[in-house]
C-alpha positions in Angstrom: 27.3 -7.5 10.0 29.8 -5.2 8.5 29.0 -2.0 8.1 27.2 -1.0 4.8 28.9 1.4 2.2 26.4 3.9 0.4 26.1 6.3 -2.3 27.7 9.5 -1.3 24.8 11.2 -3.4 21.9 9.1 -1.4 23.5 9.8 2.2 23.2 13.3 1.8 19.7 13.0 0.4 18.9 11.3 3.5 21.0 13.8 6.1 18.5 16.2 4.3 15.4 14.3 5.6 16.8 12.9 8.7 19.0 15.2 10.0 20.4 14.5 13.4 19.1 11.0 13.0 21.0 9.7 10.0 23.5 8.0 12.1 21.1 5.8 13.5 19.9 5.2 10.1 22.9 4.7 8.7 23.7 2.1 11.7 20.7 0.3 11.3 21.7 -0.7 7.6 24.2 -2.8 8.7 22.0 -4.6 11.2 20.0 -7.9 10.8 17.1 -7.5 8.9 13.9 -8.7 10.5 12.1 -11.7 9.6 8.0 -11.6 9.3 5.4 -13.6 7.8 1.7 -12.9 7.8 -1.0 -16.3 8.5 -3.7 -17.5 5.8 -6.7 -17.1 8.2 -8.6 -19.7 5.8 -5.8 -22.0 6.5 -4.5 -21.5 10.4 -2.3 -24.5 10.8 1.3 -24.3 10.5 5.1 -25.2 12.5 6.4 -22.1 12.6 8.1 -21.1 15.7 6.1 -17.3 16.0 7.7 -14.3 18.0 5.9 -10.8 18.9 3.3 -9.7 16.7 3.4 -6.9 14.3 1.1 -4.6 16.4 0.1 -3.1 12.9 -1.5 -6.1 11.0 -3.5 -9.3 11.9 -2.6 -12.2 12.0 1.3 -11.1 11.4 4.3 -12.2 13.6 8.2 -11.9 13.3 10.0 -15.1 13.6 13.3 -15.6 15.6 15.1 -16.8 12.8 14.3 -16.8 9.0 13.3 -20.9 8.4 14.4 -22.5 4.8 10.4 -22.0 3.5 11.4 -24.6 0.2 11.6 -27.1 2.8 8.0 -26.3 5.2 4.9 -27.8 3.1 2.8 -25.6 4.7 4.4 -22.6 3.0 3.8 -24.6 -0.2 0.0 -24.9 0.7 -0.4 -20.9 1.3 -0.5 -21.4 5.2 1.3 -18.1 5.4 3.1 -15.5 3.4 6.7 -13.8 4.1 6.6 -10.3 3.7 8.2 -7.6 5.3 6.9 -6.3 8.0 6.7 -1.8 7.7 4.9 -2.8 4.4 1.8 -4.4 6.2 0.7 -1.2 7.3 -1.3 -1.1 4.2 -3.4 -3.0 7.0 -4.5 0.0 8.8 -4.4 2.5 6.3 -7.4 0.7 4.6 -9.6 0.1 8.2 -9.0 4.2 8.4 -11.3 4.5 4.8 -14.7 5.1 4.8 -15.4 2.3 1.5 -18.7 0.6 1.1 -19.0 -2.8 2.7 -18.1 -4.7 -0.2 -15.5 -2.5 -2.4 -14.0 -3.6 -5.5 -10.3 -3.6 -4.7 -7.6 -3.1 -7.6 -3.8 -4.1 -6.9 -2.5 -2.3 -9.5 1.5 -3.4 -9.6 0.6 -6.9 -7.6 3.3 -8.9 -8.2 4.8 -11.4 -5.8 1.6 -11.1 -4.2 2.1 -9.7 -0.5 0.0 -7.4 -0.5 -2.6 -8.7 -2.8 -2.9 -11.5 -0.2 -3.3 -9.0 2.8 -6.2 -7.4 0.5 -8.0 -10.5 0.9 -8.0 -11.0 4.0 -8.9 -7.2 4.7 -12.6 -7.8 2.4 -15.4 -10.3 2.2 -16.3 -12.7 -0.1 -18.6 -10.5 -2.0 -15.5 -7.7 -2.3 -13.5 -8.0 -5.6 -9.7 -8.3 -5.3 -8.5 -7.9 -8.8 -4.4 -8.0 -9.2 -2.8 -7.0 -12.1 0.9 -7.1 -13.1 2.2 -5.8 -16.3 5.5 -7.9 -16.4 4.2 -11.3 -17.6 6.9 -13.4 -15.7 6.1 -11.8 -12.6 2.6 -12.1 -12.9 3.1 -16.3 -13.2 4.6 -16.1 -9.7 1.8 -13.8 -8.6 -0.9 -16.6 -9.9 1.2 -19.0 -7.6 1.4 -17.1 -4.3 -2.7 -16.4 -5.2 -3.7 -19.8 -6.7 -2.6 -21.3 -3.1 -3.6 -18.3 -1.0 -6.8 -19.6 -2.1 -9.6 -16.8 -1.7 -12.3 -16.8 -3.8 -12.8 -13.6 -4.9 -9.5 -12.5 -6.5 -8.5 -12.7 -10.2 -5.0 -12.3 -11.3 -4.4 -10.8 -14.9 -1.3 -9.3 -16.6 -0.5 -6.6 -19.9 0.0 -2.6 -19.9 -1.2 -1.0 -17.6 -3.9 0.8 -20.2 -5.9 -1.9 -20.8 -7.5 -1.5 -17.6 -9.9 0.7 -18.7 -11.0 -1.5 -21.3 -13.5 -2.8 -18.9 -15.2 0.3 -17.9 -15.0 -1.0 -14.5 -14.3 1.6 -11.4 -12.6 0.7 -7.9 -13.1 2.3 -4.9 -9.7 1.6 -4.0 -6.5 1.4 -5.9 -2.8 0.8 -4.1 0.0 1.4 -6.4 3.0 -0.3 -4.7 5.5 1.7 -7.4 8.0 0.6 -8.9 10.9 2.4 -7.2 14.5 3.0 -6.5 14.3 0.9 -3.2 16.6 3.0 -0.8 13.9 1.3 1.8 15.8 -2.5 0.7 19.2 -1.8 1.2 19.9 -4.1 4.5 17.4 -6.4 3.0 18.9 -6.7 -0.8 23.1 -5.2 -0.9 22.3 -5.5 -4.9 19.8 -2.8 -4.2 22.3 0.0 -2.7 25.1 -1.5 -4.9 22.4 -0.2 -8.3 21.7 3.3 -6.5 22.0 6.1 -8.8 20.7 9.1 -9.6 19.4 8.1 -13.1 17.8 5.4 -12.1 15.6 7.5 -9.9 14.8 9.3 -12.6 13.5 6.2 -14.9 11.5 5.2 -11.8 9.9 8.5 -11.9 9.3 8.0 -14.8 7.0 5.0 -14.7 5.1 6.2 -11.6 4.1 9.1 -13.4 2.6 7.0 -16.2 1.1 4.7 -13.5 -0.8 7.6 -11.4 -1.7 8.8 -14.9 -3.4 5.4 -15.9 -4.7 5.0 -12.4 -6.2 8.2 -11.9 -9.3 7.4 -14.1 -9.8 4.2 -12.7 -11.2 5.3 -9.3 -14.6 6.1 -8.4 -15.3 9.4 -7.8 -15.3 9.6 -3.5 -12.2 6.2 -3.8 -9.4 6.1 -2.8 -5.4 5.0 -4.1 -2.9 4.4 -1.6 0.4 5.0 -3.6 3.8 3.4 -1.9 7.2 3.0 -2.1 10.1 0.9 -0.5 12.0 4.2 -1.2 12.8 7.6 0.7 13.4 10.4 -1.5 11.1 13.3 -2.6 11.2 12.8 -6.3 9.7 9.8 -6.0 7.3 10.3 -2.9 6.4 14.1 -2.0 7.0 15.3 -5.3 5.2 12.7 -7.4 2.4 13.1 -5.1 2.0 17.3 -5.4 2.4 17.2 -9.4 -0.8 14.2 -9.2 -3.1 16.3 -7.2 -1.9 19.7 -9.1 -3.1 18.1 -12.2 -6.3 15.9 -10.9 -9.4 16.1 -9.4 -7.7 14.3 -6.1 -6.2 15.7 -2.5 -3.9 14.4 -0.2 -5.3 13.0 3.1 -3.9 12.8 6.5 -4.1 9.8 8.7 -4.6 9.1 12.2 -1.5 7.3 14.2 -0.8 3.7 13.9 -0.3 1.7 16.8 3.0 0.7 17.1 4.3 2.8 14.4 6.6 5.6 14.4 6.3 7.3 11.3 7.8 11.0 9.9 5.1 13.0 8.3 5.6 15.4 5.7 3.1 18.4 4.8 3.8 21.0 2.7 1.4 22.4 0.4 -1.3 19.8 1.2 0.6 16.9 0.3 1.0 14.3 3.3 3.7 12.0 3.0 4.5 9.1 5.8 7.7 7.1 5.9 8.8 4.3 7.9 12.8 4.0 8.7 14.6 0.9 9.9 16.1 2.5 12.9 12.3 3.7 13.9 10.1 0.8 13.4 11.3 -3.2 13.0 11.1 -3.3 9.5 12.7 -2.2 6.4 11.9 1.2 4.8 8.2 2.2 3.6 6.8 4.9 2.4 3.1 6.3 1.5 0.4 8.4 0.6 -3.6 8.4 0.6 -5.2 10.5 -2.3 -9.3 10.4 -2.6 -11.1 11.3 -5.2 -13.3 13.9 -5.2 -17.0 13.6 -5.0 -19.5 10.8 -3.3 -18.6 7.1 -3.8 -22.4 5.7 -2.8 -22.7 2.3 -1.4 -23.5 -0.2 -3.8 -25.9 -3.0 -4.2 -24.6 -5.4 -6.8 -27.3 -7.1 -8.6 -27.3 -10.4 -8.4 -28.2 -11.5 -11.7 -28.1 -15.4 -12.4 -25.6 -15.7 -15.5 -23.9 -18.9 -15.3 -24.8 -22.2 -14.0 -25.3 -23.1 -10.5 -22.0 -24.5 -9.5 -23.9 -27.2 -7.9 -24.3 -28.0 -11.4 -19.8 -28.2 -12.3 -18.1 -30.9 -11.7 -15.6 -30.6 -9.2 -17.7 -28.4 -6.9 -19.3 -31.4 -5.2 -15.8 -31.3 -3.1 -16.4 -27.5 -2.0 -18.7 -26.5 0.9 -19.7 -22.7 -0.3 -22.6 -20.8 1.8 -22.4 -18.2 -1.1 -24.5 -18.6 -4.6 -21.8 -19.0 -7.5 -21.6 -18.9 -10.8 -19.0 -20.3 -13.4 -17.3 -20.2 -16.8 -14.7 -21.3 -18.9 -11.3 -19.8 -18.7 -8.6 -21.4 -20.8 -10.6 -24.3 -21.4 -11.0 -24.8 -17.6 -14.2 -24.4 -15.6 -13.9 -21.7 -12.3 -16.7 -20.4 -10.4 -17.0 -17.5 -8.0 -19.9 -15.6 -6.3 -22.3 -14.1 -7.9 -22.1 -11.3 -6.1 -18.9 -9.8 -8.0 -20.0 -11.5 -11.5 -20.6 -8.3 -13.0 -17.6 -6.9 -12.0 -16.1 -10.6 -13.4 -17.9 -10.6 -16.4 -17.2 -7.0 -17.6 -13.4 -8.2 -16.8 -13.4 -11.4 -18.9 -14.9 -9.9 -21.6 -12.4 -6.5 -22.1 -10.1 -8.9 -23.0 -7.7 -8.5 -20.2 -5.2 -11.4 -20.2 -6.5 -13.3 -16.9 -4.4 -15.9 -15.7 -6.2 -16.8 -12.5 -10.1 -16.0 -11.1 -12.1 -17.6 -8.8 -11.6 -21.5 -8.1 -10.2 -23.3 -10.4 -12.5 -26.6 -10.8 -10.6 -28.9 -13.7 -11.4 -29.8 -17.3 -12.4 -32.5 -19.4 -9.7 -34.2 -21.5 -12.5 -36.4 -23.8 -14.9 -38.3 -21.4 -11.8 -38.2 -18.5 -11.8 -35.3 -15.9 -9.0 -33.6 -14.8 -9.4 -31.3 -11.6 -7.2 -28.1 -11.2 -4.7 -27.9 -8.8 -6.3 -24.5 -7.2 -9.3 -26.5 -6.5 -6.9 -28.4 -3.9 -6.2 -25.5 -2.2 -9.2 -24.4 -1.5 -10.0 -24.0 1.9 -13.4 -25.1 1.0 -12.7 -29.0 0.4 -15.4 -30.8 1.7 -15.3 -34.8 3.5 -16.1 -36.3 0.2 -12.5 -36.6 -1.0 -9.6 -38.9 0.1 -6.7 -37.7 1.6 -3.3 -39.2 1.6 -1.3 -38.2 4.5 2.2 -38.2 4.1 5.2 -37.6 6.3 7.5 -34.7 6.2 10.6 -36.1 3.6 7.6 -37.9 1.3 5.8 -34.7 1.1 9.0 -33.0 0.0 9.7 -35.9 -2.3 6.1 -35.2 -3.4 6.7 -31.7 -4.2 9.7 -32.8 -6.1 7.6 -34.5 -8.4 9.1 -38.2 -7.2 7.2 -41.0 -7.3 9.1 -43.7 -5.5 8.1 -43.1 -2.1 4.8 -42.6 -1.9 2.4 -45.0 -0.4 0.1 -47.4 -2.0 -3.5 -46.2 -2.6 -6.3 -47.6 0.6 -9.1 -45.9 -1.7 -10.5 -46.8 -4.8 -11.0 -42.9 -5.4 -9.3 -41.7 -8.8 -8.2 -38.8 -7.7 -7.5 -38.0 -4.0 -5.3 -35.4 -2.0 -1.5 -35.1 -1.1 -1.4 -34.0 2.2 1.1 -32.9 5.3 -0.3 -32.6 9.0 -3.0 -30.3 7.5 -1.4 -28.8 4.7 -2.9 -29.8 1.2 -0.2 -30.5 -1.5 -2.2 -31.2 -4.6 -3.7 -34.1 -6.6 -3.0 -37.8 -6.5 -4.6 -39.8 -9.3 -5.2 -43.7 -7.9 -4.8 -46.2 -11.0 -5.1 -49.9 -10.1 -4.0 -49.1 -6.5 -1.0 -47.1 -7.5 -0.4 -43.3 -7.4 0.5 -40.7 -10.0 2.3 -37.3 -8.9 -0.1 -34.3 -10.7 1.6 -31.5 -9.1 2.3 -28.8 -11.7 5.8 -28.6 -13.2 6.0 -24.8 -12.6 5.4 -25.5 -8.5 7.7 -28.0 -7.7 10.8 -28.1 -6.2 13.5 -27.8 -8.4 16.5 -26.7 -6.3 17.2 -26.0 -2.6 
């Protein structure tokens, strides 16, 4: 690769942190980037051709060379997620908490999902993994990446940042992945380093201000928000971090080594700061911070109040297999259900008026006396024997997930509807009339260019 041109402002901001080692740095933007992707543990089939692990997350590997993903069905099916690989550190920063054994989890900037989906898989079922994004085009393709991740216990919603606190609800952990200048993206995205300036640090710092501001009261007293960045600087890290605690009732905690990772520590006056550099650690550029609140965040015991209907009683559930008691209600004319151990967390959600666009699992609706299931309910990893699958080979699955109709194969069961599947990946819904099938993928999933 040829060698990257930068800012002459932002290379001596980052002589100023490095010192001696900003040549190495400054080599290391010019080198391939790293290609990682972290497995769905619900769902733990999959082709990909898997290198060395990530030492610092589960169920993470790096890959030899990035694959097309439009063209791999299991990535359609939430098999596994790309994400870069310094950032899933958020990993073992959360196993390093002392939070009760079923915390309610807030993802406050969530959007493409990456590390909403390493939340889940970091929690039980009775944990609630709420992920909000403010933009409302970004949170669509949040839904997306969650809707086929396919845990039960998260729910998606979108709007300012404010009315979070219309629920009265309190997490014991925040993350804040900030919106930032993203000096840590520049071998990853050239637009990135191309856009670096100093003013648009200073409208960054601007919003994650306003976002530790909003987030601040949010937390139980004795929780915890891990703030991050994809970017280097002070103003945006250290400095954001020592005007928060200044003016709140929180402190800046250190944190024991990572395996695997070499990070550069900042302390000064209380305020620890870690970063992860290209030319340090296989990944692109991270940073963050832990603040807890102070005080005592007791365990809790969430009552387990019967609400809703058994979801024995929905239809659509008959195809899951749940060892958990759920409960259900209608979201955008739409039946979900999800445990009843976070329904009052749920419940004091739905009814703030938050804008939700995703929770629980999605069962289907009722179009007059005809039923229509939801396409999350054929991602869930909880499908039961009692429906029909179609199994497909690689180029009709893709012409599947086109939308096409042509190729697919003529129906063996009388089922109405029955599922689209690759190897073990499952697509979405097929709906059998007189033999034939009927493509009911969702227009905003499918393929529309490669």
């Amino acid at each position: 690769m040829p060698k990257m041109k930068v800012h002459p402002e932002f290379k001596i901001i980052m002589e100023e942190i490095l010192g001696d080692d900003y040549t190495l740095f400054a080599d290391s933007l010019s080198e391939k980037p790293p290609v990682s992707v972290r497995l769905n543990p619900l769902k733990p089939y999959n082709n990909l051709f898997l290198g060395n692990k990530v030492t610092w997350a589960n169920h993470a590997f790096y890959l030899h060379e990035k694959p097309i993903y439009t063209l791999d069905p299991y990535f359609h099916a939430g098999h596994y997620y790309p994400q870069e690989a310094s950032s899933m550190i958020i990993e073992s920063l959360v196993k390093q908490l002392h939070l009760p054994s079923s915390p309610i989890v807030l993802d406050a900037c969530a959007a493409p999902g990456g590390k909403t989906t390493q939340l889940c898989t970091l929690f039980p079922f009775t944990s609630l993994i709420h992920a909000h994004e403010f933009n409302p085009h970004r949170s669509e393709i949040l839904r997306q990446n969650i809707e086929k991740w396919a845990y039960p216990n998260c729910l998606v919603s979108y709007g300012p940042l404010q009315n979070l606190s219309r629920s009265g609800l309190k997490y014991d952990l925040i993350l804040i992945d900030a919106p930032c200048s993203g000096e840590g993206m520049f071998r990853k995205e050239n637009e990135a380093g191309i856009q670096w300036n100093k003013s648009k640090i200073e409208g960054c710092v601007h919003m994650q201000k306003e976002i530790l501001k909003q987030m601040a009261d949010l937390v139980t007293d004795g929780g915890y928000i891990i703030y991050s960045t994809c970017t280097f600087n002070k103003f945006e890290n250290e400095d954001r971090i020592k005007n928060f605690i200044q003016e709140r009732e929180f402190e800046s905690i250190k944190i024991q080594a990572v395996d695997g990772m070499n990070l550069l520590h900042s302390n000064e006056d209380n305020v620890h700061v870690y970063k992860s550099f290209p030319h340090k650690n296989k990944g692109e550029g991270f940073s963050f911070s832990i603040l807890k609140k102070h005080g005592i965040n007791p365990e809790r015991n969430t009552p387990k109040t019967r609400i809703s209907k058994k979801q024995t009683e929905q239809k659509g559930a008959e195809f899951l297999e749940l060892s958990n008691e759920y409960s259900s209600i209608t979201h955008q004319g739409i039946e979900v259900i999800y445990s009843l151990d976070i329904e009052e967390s749920i419940l004091k959600i739905y009814h703030s008026g938050l804008r939700i666009k995703h929770l629980g699992i999605p069962l289907g609706h009722f179009k007059g006396k005809d039923w229509f299931p939801a396409h999350g309910l054929s991602q869930s990893p909880f499908l039961n024997s009692k429906l029909t699958h179609v199994s497909l080979e690689k180029n009709v699955a893709l012409d599947y997930l086109r939308a096409n109709q042509y190729q697919l194969p003529q129906a063996q069961s009388d089922q109405i509807w029955q599922i689209a599947r690759f190897e073990q990946a499952n697509l979405g819904w097929l709906k059998q009339i007189n033999g034939k099938f009927k493509n009911y993928l969702p227009k905003e999933i499918r393929i529309h260019s490669l």
